[in-house]
C-alpha positions in Angstrom: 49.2 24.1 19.1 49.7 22.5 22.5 46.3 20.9 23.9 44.9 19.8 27.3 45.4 16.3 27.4 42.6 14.2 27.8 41.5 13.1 31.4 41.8 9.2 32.5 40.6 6.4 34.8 42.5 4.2 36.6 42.9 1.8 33.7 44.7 4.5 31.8 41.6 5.0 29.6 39.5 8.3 28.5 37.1 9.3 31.0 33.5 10.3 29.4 33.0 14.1 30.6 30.1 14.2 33.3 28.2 18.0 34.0 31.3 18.6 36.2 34.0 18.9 33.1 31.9 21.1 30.6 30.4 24.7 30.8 32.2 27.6 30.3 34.8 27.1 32.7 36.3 24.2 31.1 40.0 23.7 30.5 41.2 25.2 27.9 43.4 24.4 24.4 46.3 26.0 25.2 48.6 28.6 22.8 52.3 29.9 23.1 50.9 31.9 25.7 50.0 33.1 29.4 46.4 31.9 30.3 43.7 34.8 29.7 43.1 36.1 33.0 46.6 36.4 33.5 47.3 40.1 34.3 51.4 39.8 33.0 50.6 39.2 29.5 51.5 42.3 27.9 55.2 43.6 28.4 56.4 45.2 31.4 55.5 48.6 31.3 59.1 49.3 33.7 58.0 53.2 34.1 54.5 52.4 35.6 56.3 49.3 37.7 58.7 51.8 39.3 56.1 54.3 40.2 55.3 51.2 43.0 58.9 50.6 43.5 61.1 53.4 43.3 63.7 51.0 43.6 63.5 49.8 40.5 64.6 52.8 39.1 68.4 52.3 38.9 68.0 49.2 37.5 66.1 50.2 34.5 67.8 50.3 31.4 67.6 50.8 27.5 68.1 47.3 25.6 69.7 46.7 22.3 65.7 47.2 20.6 65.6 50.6 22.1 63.0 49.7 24.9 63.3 49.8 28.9 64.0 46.7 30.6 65.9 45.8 33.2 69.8 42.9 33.6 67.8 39.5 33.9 71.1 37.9 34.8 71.4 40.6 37.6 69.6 38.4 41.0 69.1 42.4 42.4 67.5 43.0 39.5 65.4 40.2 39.3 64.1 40.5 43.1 63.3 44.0 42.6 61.0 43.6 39.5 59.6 41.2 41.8 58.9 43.7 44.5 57.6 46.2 41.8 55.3 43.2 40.5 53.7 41.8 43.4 53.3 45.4 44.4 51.3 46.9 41.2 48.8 44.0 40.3 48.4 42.7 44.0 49.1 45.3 46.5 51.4 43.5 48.4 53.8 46.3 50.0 56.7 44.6 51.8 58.2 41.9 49.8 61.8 40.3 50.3 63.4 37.2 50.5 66.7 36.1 52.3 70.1 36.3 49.8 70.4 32.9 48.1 66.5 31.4 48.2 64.4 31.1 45.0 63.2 34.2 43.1 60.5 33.3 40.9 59.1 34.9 37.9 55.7 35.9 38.8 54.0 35.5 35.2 54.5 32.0 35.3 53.3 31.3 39.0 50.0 33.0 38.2 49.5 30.7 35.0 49.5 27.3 37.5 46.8 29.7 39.8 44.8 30.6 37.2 45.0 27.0 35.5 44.1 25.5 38.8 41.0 27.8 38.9 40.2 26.4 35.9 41.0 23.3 37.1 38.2 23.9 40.1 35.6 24.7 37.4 36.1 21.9 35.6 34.3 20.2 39.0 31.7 23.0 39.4 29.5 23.2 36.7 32.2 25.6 34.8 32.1 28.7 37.8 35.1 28.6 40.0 34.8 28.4 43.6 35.9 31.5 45.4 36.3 33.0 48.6 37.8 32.1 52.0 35.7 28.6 51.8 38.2 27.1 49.3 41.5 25.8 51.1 44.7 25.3 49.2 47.8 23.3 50.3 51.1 24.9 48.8 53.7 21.9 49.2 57.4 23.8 49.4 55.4 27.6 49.6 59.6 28.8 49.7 60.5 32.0 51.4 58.9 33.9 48.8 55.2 32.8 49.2 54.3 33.6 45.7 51.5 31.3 45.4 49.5 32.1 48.2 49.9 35.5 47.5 48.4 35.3 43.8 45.5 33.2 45.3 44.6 35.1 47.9 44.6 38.1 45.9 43.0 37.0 42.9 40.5 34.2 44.1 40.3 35.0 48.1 40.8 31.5 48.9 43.1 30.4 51.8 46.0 28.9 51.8 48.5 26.5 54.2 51.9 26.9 53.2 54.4 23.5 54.5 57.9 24.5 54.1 60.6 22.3 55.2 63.5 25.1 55.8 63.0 26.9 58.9 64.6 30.2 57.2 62.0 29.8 54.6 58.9 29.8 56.9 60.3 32.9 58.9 60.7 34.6 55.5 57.2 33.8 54.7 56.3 34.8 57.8 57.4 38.1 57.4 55.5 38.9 54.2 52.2 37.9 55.5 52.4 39.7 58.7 53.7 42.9 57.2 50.4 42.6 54.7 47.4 42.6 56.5 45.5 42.0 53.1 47.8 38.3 53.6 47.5 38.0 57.5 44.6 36.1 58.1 44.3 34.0 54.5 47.6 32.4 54.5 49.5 30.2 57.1 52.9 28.5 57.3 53.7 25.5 58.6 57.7 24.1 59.2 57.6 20.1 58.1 59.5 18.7 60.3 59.9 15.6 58.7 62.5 15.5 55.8 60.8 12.1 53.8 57.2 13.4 54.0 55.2 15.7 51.6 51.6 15.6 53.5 52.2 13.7 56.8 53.1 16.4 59.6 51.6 19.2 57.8 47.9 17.7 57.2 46.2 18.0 60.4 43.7 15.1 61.7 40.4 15.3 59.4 41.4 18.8 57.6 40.6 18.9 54.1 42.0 21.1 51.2 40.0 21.6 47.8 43.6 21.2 45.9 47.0 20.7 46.3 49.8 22.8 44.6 53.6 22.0 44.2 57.0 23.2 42.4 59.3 20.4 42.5 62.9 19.9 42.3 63.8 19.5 38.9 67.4 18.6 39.1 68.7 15.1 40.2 71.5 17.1 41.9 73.4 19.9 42.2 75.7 19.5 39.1 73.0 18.5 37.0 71.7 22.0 37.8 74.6 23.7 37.1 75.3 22.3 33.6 71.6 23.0 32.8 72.5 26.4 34.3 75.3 26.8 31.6 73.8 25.7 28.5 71.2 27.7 28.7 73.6 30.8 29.2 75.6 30.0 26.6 72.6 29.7 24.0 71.1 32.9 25.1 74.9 34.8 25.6 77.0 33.4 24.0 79.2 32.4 27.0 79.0 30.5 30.2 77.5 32.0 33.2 77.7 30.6 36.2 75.2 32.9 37.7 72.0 31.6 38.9 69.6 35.4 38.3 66.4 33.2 40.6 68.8 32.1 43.4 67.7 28.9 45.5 68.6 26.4 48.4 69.5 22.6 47.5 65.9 21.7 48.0 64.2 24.2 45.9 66.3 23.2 43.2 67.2 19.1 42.9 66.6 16.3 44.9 67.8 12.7 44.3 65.6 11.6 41.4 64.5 14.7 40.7 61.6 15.7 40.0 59.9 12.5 38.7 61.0 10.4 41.8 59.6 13.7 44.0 56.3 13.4 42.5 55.9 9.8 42.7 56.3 10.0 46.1 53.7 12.8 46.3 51.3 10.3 44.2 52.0 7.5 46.8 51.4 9.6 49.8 48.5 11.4 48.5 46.7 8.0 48.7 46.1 8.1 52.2 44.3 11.8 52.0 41.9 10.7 49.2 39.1 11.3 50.4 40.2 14.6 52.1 40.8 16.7 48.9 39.7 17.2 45.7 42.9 17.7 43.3 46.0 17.1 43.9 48.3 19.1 41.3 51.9 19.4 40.5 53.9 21.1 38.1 56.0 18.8 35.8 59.1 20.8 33.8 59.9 17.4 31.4 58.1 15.6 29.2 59.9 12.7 30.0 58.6 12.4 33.7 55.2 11.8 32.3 55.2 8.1 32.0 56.4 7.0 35.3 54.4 9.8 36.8 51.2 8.1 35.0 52.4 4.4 36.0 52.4 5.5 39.5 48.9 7.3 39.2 47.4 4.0 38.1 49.2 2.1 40.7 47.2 4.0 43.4 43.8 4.1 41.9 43.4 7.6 40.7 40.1 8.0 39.3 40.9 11.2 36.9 44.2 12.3 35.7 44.3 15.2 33.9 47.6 17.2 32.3 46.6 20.9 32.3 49.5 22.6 29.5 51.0 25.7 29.9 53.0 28.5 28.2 55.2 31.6 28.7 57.2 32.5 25.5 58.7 29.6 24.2 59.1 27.9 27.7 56.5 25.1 27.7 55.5 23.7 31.0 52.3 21.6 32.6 50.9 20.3 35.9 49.7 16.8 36.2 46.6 16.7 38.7 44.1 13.6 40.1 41.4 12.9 42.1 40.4 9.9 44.0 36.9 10.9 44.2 34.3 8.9 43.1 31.3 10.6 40.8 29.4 10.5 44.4 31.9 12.1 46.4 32.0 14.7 43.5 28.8 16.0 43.8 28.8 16.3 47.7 31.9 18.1 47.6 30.5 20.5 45.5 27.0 20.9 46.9 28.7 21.4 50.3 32.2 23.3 49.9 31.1 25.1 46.7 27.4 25.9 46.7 27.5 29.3 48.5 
């Protein structure tokens, strides 16, 4: 059974739990399997899905077990059950993303919210903070704004989007002004600087409760492609070139990948420290851990904590830390989170 790891200092040593990490909102030990108050947990029930996107429909099909499902490795396929998704469980009506841009799967993007709720009531006496009053910053929020949509949605809290491709933010755009449920939770903003994660986006004295990111995994494009491949061919048998979640160059890989991505994210954060809670990322390999954690303690972080995850027999995580002192702590939650 995969378990929370443990929470550390800056020496790289276990942190005693104050009031603000027990109670019944603590993180939890962690199954092969989608957090609790995740609503995809069960199958997809395709009939009920296309009663809120007819569209669906023709993409339905009977699989070799006799059941209804749809052609994973179909991309149309894949950004309709998407629609038909964010449509049932969040009321989101218009939904679409420009051909070629990232398609996530929705059950794992509500796992990192729901974990990062968690995550909140680990710092607030075990209730989660929710409502408009709690600020999120969604590093990379993509064209297809998944995040803040779940957030919004399930938690009410507010979200700032930075996106770097100007496609992208008018994408986004264009999901939260055709929702008004979205309209006035959720705003975009283009980074106009290609070497910076916070700086251009975070405005003079503005403060988030937590951070959020998806990095790019790959170290380049051929690296994604061969990953690509091999996981085909284990699933099908045969190679397939086909990418069924789409995505632009920096969704997907970055020099370094995602290790030397979030080490710069650890660096920068440095200078915000005292302007947010948690910063969190999501970390695909194991193997990115330790440089990840040398970099932490280079810094000063004053918790690190690696929240595990699940979906089938994909494991994942997010690494987050704080800067905040045990003082800071307790104002920040007796002013952001009391009401």
């Amino acid at each position: 059974m995969n378990k929370v790891s443990r929470s550390f200092n800056a020496k790289n040593k276990p942190l005693k739990h104050s009031k603000k990490s027990t109670g019944k909102g603590s993180l939890r030990s962690n199954k092969l399997e989608l957090h609790p108050r995740n609503p995809h947990k069960m199958r997809y029930d395709f009939s009920l899905l296309a009663d809120s996107c007819g569209e669906l429909s023709k993409f339905i099909i009977i699989n070799a077990y006799g059941n209804k499902s749809i052609d994973f490795a179909n991309p149309k396929a894949v950004k309709t059950l998407n629609k038909a998704l964010l449509n049932h469980f969040y009321g989101v009506t218009y939904w679409d993303i420009p051909s070629g841009f990232l398609c996530p799967p929705i059950p794992g993007r509500a796992d990192y919210i729901h974990y990062i709720a968690d995550l909140l009531a680990s710092s607030n006496d075990g209730v989660i903070p929710r409502g408009s009053m709690v600020r999120v910053l969604d590093v990379g929020v993509g064209a297809n704004c998944v995040y803040p949509i779940i957030g919004t949605r399930e938690y009410g809290w507010k979200f700032v989007g930075s996106e770097i491709n100007p496609i992208a933010v008018q994408s986004a755009d264009a999901i939260i002004k055709s929702n008004s449920s979205l309209a006035n939770q959720i705003q975009i903003r283009l980074q106009h600087k290609s070497n910076a994660l916070f700086e251009g986006i975070w405005n003079e004295k503005e403060q988030f409760d937590v951070t959020l990111c998806n990095p790019p995994f790959h170290t380049s494009e051929s690296s994604m492609k061969a990953e690509s491949e091999r996981k085909w061919k284990g699933i099908k048998g045969k190679k397939s070139s086909t990418l069924n979640f789409g995505g632009q160059s920096n969704e997907l890989w970055c020099e370094g990948g995602e290790e030397a991505f979030v080490c710069r994210m650890v660096k920068e954060s440095k200078t915000y420290s005292d302007r947010c809670y948690w910063f969190t990322s999501l970390i695909a390999k194991q193997a990115s851990l330790p440089a990840i954690y040398r970099t932490l303690k280079q810094v000063g972080a004053v918790q690190v904590k690696t929240i595990n995850m699940a979906q089938g027999k994909k494991v994942s995580r997010f690494v987050a830390w704080s800067f905040l002192e045990s003082d800071q702590q307790d104002y920040w939650q007796d002013t952001y989170w009391a009401v």
